[in-house]
N, C-alpha and C positions, 0 to 999 in steps of 0.2 A: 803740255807740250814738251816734248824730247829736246834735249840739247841740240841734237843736230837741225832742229827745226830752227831754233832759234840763229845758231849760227848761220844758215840758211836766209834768214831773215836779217840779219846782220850785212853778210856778203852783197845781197840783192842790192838793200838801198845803201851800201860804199857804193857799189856800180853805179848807181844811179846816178848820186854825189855828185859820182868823177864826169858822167857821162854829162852832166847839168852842170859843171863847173864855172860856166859864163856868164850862171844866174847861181851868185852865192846865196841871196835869201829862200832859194826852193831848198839848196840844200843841207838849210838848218831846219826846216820844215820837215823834209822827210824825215833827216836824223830827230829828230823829239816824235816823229810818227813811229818810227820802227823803235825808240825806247817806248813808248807805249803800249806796243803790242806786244814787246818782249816782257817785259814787266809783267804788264795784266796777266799774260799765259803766264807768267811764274809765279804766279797766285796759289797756285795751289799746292807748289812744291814750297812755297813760304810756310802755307798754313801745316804742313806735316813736320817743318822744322821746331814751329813753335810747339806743336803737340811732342815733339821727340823730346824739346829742350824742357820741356812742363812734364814730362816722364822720368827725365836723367833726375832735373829740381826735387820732385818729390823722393825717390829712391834714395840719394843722399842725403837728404832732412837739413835741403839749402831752404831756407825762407824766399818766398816767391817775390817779392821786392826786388830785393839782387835780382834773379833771373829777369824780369821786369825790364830795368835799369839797365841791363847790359844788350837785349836785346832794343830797346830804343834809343839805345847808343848806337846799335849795329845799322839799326836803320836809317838815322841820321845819317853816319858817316855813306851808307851805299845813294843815297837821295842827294845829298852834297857832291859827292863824285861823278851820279850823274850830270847833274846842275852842272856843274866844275866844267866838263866834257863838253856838252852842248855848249856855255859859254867861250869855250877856246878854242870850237869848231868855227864860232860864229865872231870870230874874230876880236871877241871882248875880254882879254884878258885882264884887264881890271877888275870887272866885273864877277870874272875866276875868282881870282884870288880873296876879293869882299864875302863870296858867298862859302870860299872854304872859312875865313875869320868868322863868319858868323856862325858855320857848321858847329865850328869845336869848343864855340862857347856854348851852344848848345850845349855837345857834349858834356861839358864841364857842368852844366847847371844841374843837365838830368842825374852826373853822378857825384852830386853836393851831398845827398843825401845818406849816398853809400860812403864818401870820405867823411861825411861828417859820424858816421856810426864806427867807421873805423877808430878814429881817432876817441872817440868818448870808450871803447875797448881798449885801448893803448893807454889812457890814462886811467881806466879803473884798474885796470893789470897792475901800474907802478904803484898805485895808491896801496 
């Protein structure tokens, strides 16, 4: 699916939102319908990102851990933000905020293992 498909998609169900705004539960419904379908169609522009990022990895003679690591970082944080969205459309801003705390310790956990590899290079260096 084309960008402008998706903004298309986008546009439609805001309209819709606003036009449904008397019933705020339909209009967290649509919005998690239309991240759905935006999503799923960006499936396949995903999968050439990763094949691009798994072509730059190998060329530079990155070990594929790291690239790993950074792209399940990256998808964390985009799945968090939608989460994040949808919670503050639907009026749960606590609920926002809980699910960014939990996003970035994710983050943090998945790239334990890359600060921890850093850090054993920085002290074999001094040593």
């Amino acid at each position: 699916m084309n960008i402008l498909s998706v903004v298309c998609i986008g546009v439609a169900a805001s309209l819709l939102v606003l036009v449904l705004k008397d019933r705020p539960e339909t209009g967290v419904v649509i919005a998690i319908a239309a991240g759905v379908i935006i999503i799923g169609s960006s499936l396949g522009i995903i999968s050439e990102i990763f094949d691009a990022v798994n072509s730059i990895s190998e060329l530079a003679g990155i070990e594929g851990g790291y690239i790993k690591t950074v792209l399940k970082a990256s998808g964390i944080a985009l799945a968090v933000t939608v989460c994040s969205a949808i919670c503050r459309d639907a009026g749960q801003t606590a609920i926002a905020r809980v699910v960014e705390i939990a996003g970035r310790a994710a983050i943090i956990g998945v790239a334990l293992p890359v600060i921890n590899a850093l850090f054993s290079e920085i002290v074999r260096v001094i040593k």
